[in-house]
C-alpha positions in Angstrom: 17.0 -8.6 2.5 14.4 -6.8 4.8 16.9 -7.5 8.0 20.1 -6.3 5.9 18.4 -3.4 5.3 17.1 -3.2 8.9 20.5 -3.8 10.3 22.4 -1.0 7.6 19.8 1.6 9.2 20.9 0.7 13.0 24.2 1.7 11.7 23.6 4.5 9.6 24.2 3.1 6.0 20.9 2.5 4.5 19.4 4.6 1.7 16.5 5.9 0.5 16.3 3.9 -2.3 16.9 0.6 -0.5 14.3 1.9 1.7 11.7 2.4 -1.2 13.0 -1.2 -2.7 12.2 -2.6 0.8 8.6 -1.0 1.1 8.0 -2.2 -2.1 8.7 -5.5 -1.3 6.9 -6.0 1.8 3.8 -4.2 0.2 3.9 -6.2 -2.9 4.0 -9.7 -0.3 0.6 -8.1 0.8 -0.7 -8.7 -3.0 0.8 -11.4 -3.6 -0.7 -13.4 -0.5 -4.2 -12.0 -1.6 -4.5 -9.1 0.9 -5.8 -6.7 -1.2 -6.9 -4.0 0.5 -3.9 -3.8 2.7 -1.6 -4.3 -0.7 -3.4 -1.3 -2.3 -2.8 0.7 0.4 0.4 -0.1 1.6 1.4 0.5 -2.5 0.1 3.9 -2.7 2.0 4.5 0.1 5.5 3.7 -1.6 4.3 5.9 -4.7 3.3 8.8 -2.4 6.4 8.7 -0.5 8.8 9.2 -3.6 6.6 9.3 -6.9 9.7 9.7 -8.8 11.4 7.0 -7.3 12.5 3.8 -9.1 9.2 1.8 -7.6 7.0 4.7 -8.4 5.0 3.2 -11.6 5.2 -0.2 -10.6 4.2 0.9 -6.7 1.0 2.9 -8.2 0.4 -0.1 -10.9 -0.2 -2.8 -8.3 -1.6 -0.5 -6.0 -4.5 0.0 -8.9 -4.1 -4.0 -9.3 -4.8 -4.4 -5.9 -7.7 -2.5 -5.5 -8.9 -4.2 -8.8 -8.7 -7.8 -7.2 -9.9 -6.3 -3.7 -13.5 -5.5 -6.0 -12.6 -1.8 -5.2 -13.4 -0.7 -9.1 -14.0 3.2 -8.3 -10.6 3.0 -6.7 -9.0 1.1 -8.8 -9.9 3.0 -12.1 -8.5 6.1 -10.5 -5.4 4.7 -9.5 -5.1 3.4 -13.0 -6.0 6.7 -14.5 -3.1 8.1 -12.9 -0.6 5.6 -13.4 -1.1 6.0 -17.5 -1.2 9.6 -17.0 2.2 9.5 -15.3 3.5 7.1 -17.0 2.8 6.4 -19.9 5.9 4.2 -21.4 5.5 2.2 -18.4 5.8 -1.8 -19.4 2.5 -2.3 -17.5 0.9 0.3 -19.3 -1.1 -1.7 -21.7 -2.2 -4.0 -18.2 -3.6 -0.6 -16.5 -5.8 -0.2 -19.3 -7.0 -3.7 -19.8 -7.6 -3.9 -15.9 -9.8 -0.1 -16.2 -11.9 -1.6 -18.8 -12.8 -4.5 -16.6 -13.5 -2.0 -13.7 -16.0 -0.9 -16.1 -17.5 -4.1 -16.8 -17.6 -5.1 -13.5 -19.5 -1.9 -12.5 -22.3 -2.8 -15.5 -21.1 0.6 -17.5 -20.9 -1.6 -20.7 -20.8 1.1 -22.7 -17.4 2.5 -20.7 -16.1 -1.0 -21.1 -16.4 -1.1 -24.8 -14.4 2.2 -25.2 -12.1 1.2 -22.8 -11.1 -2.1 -24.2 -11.1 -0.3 -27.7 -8.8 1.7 -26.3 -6.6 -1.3 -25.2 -6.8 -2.9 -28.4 -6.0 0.0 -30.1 -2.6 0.2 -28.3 -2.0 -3.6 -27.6 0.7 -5.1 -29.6 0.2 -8.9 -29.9 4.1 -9.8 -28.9 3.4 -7.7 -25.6 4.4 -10.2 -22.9 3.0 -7.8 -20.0 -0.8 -8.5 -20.9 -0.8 -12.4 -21.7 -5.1 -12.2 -21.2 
């Protein structure tokens, strides 16, 4: 897909959106083979060059998810912040805030942690396939 893409720009027919799908892609590879500082980064990058864009809450999502598995907590809560406050009826919604309470817990603020997973109680559904924990 990458080298179709590739080859439609040489010519002059790619878009922007297959250009966002395709820099999703290879930055969601990078988190997916467990490189996840490079993941986060190369994520927030596809959010901050279109963050209206079709990948834009799932780009910022992983990004945060990256940064989570990457033990970059700090980072990772404020990523995560502002993926719920963008979007908010994003299907990995109720996964941003499960992953922010354990960015508390991992940083010892127990006290954050208990609010925060109160707050993803609160809003978790139990048929919700996106948070099978």
């Amino acid at each position: 897909a990458q080298e179709a893409f590739r080859l439609a720009e040489r010519r002059g027919s790619g878009t922007a959106d297959t250009r966002s799908e395709v820099a999703f892609q290879e930055a969601f590879a990078l988190h997916t083979a467990s490189r996840f500082d490079e993941a986060a980064e190369a994520l927030a990058a596809v959010y901050a060059a279109d963050p209206r864009g079709a990948r834009a809450g799932e780009a910022l999502f992983w990004a945060g998810e990256s940064a989570y598995q990457g033990g970059r907590y700090a980072q990772a809560e404020t990523i995560l912040s502002r993926f719920l406050a963008e979007f908010p009826d994003h299907p990995q919604t109720l996964s941003g805030r499960y992953v922010i309470a354990w960015t508390h817990f991992a940083r010892r603020d127990y006290a954050s942690a208990a609010t925060a997973f109160e707050a993803f109680l609160t809003a978790y559904e139990g048929s919700t396939s996106n948070v099978p924990y």
